[in-house]
DSSP file (Angstrom, degrees, kcal/mol; ACC not computed):
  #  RESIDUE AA STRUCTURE BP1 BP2  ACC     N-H-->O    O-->H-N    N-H-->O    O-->H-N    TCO  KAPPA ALPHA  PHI   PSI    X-CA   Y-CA   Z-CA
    1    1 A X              0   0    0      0, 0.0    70,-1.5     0, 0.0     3,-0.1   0.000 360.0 360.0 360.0 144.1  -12.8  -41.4   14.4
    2    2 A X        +     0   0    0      1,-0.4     2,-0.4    68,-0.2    67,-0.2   0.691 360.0  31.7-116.6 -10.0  -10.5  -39.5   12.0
    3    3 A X  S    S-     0   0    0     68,-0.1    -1,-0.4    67,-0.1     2,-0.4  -0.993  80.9-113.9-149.5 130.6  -10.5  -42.7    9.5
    4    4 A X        -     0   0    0     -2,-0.4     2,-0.1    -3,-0.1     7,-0.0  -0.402  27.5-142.2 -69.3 118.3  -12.7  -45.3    8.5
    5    5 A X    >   -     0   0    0     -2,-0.4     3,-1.2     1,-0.1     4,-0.1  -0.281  23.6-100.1 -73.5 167.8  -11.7  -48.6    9.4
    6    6 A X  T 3  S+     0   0    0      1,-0.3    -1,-0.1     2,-0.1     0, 0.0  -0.632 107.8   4.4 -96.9 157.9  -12.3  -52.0    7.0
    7    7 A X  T 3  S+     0   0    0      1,-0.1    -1,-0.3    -2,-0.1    -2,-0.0   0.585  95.2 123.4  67.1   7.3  -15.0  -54.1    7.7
    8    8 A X    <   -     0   0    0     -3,-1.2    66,-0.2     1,-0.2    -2,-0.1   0.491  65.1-134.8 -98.8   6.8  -16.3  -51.4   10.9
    9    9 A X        +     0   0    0     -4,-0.1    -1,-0.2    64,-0.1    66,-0.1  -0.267  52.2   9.6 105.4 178.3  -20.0  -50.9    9.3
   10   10 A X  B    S-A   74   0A   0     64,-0.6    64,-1.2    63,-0.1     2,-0.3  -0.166  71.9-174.2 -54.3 148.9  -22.4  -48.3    8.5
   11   11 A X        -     0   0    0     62,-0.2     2,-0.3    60,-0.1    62,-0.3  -0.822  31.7-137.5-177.4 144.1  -20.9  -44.7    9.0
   12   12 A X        -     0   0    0     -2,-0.3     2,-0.7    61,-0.2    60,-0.1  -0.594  20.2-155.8 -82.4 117.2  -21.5  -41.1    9.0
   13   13 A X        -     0   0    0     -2,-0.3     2,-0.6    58,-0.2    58,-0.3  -0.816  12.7-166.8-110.3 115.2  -18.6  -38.9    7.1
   14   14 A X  B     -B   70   0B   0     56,-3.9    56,-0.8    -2,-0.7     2,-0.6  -0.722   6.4-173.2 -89.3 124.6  -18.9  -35.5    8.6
   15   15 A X        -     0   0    0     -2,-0.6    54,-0.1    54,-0.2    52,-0.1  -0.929  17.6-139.9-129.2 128.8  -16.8  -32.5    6.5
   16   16 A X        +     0   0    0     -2,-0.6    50,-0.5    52,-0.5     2,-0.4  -0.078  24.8 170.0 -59.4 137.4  -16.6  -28.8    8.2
   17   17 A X  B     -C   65   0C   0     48,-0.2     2,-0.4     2,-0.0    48,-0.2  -0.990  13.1-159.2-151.2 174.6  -16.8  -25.9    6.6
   18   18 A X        -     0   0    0     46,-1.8     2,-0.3    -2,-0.4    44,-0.1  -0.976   5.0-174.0-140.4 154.3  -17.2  -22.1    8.5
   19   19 A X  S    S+     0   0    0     -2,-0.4    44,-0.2     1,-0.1     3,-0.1  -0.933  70.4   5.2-151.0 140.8  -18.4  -19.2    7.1
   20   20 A X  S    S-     0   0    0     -2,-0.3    43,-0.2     1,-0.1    -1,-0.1   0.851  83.3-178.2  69.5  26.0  -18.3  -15.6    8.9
   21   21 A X        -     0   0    0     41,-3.0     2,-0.7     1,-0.1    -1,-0.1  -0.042  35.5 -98.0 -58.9 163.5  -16.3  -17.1   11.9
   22   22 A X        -     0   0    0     -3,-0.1     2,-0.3     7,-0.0    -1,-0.1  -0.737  36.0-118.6 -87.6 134.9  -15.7  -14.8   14.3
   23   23 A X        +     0   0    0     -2,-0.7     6,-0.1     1,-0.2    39,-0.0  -0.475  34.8 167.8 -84.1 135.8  -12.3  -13.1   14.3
   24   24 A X        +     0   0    0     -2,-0.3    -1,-0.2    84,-0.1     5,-0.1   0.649  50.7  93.2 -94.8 -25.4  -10.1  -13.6   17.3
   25   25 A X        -     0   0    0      1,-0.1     5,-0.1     2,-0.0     4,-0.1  -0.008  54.2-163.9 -64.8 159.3   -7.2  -12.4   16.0
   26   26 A X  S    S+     0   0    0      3,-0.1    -1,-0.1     4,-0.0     4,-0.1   0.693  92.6  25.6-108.1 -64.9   -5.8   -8.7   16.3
   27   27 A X  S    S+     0   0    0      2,-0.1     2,-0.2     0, 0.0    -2,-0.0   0.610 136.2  12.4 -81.3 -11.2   -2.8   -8.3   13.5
   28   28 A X  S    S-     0   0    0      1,-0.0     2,-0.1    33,-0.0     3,-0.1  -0.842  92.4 -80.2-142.3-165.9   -4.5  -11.3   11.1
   29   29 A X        -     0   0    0      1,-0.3    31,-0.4    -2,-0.2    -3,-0.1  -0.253  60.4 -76.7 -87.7-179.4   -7.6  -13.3   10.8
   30   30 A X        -     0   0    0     -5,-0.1    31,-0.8    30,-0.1    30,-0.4   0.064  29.7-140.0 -56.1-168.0   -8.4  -16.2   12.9
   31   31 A X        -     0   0    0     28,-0.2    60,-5.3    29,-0.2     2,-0.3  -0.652  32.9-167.3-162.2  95.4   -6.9  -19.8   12.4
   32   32 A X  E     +DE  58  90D   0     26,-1.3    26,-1.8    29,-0.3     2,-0.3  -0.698  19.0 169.6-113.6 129.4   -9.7  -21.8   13.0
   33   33 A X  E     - E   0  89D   0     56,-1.6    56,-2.3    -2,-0.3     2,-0.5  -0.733  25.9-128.8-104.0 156.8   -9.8  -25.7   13.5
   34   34 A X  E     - E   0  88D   0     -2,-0.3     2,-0.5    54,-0.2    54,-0.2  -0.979   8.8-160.4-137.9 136.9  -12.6  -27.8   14.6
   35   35 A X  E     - E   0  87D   0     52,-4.0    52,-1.4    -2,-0.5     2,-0.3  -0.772  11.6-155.6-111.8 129.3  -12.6  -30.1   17.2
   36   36 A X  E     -FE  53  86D   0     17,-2.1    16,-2.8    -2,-0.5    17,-0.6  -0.742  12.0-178.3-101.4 164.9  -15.7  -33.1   17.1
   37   37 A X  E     -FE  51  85D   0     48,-1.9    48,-5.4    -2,-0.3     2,-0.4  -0.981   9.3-158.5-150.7 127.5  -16.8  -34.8   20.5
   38   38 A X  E     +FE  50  84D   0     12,-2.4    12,-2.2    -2,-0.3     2,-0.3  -0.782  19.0 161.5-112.7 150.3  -19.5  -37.6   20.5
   39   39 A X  E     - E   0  83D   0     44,-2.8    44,-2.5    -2,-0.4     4,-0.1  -0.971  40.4 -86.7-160.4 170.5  -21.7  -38.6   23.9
   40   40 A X    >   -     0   0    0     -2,-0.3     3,-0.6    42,-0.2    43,-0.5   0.480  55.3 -73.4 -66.7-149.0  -24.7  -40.3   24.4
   41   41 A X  T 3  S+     0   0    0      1,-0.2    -1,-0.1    41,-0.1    41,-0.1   0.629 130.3  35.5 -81.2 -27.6  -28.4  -38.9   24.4
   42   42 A X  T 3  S+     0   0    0     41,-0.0    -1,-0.2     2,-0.0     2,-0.2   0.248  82.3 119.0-121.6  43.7  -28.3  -37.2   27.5
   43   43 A X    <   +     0   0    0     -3,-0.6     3,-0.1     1,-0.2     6,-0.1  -0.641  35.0 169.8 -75.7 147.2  -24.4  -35.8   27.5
   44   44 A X        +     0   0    0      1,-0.3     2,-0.4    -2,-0.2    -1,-0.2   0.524  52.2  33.7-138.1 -20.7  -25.1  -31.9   27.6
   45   45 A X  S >  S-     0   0    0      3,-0.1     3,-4.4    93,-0.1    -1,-0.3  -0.973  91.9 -90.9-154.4 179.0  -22.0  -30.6   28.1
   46   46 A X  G >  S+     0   0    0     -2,-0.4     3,-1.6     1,-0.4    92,-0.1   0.718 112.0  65.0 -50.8 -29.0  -18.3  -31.1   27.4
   47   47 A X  G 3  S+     0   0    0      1,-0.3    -1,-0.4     3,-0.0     2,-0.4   0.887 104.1  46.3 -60.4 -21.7  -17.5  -33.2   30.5
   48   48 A X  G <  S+     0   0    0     -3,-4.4     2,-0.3     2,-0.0    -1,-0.3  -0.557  99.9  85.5-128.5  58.3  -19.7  -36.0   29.3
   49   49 A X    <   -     0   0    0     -3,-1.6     2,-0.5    -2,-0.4   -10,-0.2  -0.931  69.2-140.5-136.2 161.4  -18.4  -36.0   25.9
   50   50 A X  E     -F   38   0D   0    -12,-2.2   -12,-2.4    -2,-0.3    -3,-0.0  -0.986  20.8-124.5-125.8 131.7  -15.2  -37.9   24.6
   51   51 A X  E     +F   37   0D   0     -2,-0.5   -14,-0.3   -14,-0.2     3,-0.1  -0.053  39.5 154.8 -34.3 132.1  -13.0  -36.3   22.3
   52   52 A X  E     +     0   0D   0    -16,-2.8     2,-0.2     1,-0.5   -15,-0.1   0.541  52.0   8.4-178.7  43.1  -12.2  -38.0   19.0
   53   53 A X  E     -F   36   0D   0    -17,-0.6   -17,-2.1    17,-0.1    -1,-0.5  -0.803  43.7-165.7 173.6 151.1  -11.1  -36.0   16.0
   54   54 A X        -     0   0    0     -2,-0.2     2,-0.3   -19,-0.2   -19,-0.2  -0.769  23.5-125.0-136.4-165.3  -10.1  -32.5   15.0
   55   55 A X        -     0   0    0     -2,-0.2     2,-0.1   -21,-0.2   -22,-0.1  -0.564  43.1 -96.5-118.2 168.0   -9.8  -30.9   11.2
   56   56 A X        -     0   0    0     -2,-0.3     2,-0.6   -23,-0.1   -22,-0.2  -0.332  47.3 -87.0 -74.0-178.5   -6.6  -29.4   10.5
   57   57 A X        -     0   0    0     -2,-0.1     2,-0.5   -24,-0.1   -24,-0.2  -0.799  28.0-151.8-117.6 128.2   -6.1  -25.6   10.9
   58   58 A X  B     -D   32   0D   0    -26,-1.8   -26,-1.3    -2,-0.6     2,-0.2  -0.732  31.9-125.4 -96.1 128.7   -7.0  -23.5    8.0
   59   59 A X  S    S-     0   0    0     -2,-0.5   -28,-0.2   -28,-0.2   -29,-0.1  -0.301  71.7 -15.3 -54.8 126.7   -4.6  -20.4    8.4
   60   60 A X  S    S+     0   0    0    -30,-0.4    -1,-0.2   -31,-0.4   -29,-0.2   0.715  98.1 127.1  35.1 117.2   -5.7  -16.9    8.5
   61   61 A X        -     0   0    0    -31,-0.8   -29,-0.3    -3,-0.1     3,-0.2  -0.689  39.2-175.7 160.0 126.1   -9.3  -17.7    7.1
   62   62 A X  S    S+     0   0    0      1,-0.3   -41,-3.0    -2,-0.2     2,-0.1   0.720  92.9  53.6-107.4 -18.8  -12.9  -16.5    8.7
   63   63 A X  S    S+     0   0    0    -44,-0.2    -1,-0.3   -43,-0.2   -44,-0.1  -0.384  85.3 176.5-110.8  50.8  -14.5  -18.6    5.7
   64   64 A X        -     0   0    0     -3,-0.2   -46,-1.8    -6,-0.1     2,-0.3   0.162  30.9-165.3 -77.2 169.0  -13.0  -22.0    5.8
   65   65 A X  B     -C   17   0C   0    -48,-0.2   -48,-0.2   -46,-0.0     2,-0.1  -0.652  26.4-152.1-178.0  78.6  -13.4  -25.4    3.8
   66   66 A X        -     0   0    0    -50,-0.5    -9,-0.0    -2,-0.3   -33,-0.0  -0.236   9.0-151.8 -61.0 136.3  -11.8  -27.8    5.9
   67   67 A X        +     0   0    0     -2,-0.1    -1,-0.1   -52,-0.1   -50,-0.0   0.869  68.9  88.3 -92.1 -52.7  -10.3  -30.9    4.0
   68   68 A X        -     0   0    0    -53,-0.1   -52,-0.5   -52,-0.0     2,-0.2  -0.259  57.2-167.5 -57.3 133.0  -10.5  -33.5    6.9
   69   69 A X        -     0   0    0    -67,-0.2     2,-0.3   -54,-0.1   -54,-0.2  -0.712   7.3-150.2-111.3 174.7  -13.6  -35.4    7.4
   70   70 A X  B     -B   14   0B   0    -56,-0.8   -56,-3.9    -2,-0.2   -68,-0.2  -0.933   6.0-141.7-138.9 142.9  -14.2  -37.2   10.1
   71   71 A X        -     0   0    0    -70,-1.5     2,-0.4    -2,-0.3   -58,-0.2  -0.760   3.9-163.2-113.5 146.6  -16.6  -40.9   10.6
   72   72 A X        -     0   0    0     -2,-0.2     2,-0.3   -60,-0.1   -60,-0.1  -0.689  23.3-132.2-127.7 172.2  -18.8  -42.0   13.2
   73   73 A X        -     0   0    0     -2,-0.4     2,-0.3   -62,-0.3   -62,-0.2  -0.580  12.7-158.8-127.3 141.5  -19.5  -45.8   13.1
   74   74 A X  B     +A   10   0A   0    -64,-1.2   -64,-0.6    -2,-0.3     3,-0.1  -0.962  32.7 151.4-109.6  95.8  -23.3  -46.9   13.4
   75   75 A X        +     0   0    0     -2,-0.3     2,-0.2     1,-0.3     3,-0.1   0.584  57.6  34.7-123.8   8.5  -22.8  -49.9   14.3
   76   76 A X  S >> S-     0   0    0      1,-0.1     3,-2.0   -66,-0.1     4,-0.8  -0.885  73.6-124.8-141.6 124.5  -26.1  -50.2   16.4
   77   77 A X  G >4 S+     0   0    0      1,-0.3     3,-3.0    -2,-0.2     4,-0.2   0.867 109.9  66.1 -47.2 -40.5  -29.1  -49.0   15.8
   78   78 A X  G >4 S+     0   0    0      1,-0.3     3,-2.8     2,-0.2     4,-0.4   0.862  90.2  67.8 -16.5 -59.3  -29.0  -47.4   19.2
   79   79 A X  G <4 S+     0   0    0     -3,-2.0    -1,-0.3     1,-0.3     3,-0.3   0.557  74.7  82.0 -65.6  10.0  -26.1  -45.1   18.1
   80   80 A X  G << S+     0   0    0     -3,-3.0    38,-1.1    -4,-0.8    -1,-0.3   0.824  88.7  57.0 -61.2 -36.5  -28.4  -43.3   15.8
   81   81 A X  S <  S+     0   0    0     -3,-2.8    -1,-0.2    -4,-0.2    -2,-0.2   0.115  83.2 134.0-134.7  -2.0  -29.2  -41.5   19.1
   82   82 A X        -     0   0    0     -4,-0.4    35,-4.0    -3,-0.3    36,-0.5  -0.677  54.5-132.1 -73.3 133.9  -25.1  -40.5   19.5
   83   83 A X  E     -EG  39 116D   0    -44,-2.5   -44,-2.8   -43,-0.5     2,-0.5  -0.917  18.0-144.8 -88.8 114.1  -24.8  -37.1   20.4
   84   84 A X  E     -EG  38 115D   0     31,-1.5    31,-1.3    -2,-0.3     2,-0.8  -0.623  10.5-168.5 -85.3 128.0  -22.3  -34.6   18.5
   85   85 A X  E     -EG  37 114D   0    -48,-5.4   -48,-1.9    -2,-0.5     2,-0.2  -0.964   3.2-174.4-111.9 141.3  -20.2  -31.7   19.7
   86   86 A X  E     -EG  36 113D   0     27,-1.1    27,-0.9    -2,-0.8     2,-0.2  -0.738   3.1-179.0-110.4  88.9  -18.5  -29.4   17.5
   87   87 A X  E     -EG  35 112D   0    -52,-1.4   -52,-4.0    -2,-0.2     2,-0.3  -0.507  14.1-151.0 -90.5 132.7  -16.3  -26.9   18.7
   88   88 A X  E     -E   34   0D   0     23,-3.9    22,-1.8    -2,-0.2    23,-0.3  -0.824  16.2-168.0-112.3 152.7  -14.3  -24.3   16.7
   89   89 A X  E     -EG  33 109D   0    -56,-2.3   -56,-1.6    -2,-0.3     2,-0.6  -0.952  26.2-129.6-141.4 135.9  -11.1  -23.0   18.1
   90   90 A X  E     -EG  32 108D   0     18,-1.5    18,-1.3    -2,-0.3     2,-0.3  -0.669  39.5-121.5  37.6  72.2   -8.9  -20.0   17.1
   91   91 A X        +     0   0    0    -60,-5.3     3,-0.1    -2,-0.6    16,-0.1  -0.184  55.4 143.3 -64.6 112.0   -5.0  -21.7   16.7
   92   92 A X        +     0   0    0      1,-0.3     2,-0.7    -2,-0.3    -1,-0.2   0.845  47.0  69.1-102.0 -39.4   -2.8  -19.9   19.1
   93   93 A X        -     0   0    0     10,-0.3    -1,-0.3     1,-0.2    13,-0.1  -0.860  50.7-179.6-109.3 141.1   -0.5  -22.2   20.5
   94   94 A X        +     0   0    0     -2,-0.7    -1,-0.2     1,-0.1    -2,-0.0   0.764  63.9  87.0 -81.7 -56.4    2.0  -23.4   17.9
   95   95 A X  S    S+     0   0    0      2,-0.1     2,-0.2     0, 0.0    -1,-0.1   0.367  97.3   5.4 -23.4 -35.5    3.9  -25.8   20.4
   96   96 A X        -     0   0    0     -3,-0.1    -3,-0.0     2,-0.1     0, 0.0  -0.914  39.2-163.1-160.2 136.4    1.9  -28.9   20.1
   97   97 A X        +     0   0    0     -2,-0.2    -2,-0.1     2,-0.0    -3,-0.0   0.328  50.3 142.3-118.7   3.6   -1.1  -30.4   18.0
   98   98 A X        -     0   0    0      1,-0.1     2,-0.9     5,-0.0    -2,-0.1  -0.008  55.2-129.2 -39.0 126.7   -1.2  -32.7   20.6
   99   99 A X        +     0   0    0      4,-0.1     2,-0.4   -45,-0.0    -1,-0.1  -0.761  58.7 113.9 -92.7 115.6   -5.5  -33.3   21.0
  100  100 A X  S  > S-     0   0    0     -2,-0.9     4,-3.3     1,-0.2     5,-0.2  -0.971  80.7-106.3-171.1 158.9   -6.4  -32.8   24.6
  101  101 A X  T >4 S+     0   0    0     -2,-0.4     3,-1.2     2,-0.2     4,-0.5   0.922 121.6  57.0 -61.1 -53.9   -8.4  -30.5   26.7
  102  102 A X  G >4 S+     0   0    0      1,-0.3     3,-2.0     2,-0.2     4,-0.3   0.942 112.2  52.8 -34.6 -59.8   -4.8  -28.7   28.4
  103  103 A X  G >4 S+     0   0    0      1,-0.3     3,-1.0     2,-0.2   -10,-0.3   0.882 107.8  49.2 -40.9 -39.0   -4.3  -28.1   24.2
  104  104 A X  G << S+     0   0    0     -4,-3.3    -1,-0.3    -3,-1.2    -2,-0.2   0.322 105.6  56.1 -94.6  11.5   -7.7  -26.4   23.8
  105  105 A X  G <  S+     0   0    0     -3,-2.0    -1,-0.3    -4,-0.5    -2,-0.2   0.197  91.6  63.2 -58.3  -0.2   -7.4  -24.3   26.4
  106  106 A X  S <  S+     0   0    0     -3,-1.0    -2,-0.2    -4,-0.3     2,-0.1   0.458 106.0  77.2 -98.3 -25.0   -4.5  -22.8   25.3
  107  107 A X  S    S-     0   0    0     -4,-0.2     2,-0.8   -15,-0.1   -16,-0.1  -0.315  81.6-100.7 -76.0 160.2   -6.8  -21.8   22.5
  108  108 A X  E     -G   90   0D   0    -18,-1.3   -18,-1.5    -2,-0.1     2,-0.4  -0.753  26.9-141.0 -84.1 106.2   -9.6  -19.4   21.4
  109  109 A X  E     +G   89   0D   0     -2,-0.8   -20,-0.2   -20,-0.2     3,-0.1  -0.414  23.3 173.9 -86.5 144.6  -12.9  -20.5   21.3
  110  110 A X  E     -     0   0D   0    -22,-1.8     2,-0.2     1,-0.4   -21,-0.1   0.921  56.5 -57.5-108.6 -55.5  -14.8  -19.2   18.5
  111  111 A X  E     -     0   0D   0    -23,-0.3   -23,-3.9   -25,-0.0    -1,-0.4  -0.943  46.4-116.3-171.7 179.6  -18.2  -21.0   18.9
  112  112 A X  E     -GH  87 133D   0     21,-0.5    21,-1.8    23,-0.2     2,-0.6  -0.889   5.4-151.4-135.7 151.2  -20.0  -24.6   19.1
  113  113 A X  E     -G   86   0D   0    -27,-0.9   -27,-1.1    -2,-0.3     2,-0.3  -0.866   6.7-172.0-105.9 110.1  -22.4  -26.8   17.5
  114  114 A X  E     +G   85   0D   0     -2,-0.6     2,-0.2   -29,-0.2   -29,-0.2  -0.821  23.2 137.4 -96.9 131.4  -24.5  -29.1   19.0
  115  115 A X  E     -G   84   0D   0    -31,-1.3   -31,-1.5    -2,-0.3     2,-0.3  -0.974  43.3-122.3-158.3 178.2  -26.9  -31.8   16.8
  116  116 A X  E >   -G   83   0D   0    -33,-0.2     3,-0.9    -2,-0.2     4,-0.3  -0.800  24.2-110.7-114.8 174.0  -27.5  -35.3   17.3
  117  117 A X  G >> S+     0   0    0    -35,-4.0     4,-2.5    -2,-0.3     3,-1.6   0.886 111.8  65.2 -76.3 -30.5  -26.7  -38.2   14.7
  118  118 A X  G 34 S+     0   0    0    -38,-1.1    -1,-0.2   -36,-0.5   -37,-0.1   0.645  89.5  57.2  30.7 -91.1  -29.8  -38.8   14.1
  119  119 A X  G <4 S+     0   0    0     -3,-0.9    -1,-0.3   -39,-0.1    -2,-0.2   0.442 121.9  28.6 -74.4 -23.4  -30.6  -35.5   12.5
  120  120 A X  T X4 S+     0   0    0     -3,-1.6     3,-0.5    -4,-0.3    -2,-0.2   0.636  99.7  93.9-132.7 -47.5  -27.3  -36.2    9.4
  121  121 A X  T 3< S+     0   0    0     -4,-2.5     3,-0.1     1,-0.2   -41,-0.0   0.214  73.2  33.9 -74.0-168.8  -27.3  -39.9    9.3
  122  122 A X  T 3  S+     0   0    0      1,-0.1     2,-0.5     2,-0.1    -1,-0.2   0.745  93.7 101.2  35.6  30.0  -29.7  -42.3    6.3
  123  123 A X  S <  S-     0   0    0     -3,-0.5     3,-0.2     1,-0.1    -1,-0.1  -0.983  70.5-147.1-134.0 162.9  -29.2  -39.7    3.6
  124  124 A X  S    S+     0   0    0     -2,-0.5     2,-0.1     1,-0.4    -1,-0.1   0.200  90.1  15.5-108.2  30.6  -26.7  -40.3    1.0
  125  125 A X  S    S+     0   0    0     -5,-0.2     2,-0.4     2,-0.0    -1,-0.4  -0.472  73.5 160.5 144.7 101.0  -26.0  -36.7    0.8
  126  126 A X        -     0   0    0     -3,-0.2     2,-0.6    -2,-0.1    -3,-0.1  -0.866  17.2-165.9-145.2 119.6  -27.1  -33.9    3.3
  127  127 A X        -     0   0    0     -2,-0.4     2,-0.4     2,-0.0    -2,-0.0  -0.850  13.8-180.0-103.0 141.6  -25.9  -30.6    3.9
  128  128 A X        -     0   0    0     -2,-0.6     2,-0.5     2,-0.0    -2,-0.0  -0.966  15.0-147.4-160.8 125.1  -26.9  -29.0    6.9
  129  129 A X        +     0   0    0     -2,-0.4     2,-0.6     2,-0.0    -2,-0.0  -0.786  17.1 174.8-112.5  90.2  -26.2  -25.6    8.2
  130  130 A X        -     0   0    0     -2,-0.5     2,-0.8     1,-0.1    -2,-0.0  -0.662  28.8-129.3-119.1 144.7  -25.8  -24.6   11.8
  131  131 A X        -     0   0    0     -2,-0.6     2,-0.2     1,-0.1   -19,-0.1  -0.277  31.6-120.8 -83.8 117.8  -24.9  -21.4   13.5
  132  132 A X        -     0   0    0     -2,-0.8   -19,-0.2     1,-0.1    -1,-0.1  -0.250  22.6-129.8 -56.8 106.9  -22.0  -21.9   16.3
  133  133 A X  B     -H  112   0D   0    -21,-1.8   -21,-0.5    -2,-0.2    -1,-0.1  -0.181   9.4-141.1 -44.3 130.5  -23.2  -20.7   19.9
  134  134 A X  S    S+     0   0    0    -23,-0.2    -1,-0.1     2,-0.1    -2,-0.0   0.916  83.1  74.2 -79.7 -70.7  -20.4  -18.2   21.3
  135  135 A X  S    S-     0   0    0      1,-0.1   -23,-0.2   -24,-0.1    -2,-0.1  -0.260  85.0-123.8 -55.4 126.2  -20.9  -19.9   25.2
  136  136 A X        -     0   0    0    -25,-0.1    -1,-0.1   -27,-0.0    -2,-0.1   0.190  16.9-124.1 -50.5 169.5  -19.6  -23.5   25.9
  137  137 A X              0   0    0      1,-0.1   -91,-0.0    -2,-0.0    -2,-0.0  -0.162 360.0 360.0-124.4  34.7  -22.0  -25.7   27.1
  138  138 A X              0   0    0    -93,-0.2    -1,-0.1   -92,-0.1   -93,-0.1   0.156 360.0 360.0 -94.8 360.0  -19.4  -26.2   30.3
């Protein structure tokens, strides 16, 4: 959810940051975006997640401090137990910002996060730092 809706309830506001990404790039540094993906408790990898927000893409930058946040909705306790993916990608192609898996393949992936909501959600402030896996969970 890239925006909160009125009236839609408790919700977790995620904001990105990178630090020490890996560079993909040859003549510059990366141009790294991050794409989030939610699934349930037993999703483990990208097929049994659904897409449903990206950051914009901070230009030539390894350290980034992305300005889009992103919401998840709690709107049962259940979804306390919503699984998050976070995928960083390397913008190569220009063409399109279009969000869909054809798009992110077109890309470099730089690494992934896995956490559940859980783990972020009932603090009214939390920072939490985790180091992006190079291998997809595909």
């Amino acid at each position: 959810m890239l925006a909160p809706d009125e009236g839609s309830g408790p919700l977790v506001e995620l904001s990105f940051h990178g630090r020490k990404l890996r560079n993909m790039d040859f003549l510059s540094k990366s141009d790294p975006f991050v794409v989030m993906f939610v699934g349930d408790q037993s999703a483990l990898d990208e097929s049994q997640f659904k897409m449903v927000g990206r950051t914009e893409t901070i230009w030539d930058n390894l350290n980034p401090d992305f300005v889009t946040k992103l919401y998840l909705p709690l709107k049962r306790p259940d979804e306390e137990n919503t699984r998050v993916l976070l995928q960083y990608y390397d913008q190569d192609s220009k063409e399109s910002l279009e969000l869909s898996k054809e798009y992110l393949k077109k890309q470099d992936f730089i690494g992934q996060v896995m956490f559940n909501v859980v783990e972020v959600g009932g603090h009214l402030e939390l920072f939490l730092f985790f180091p992006l896996r190079i291998l997809r969970s595909v």
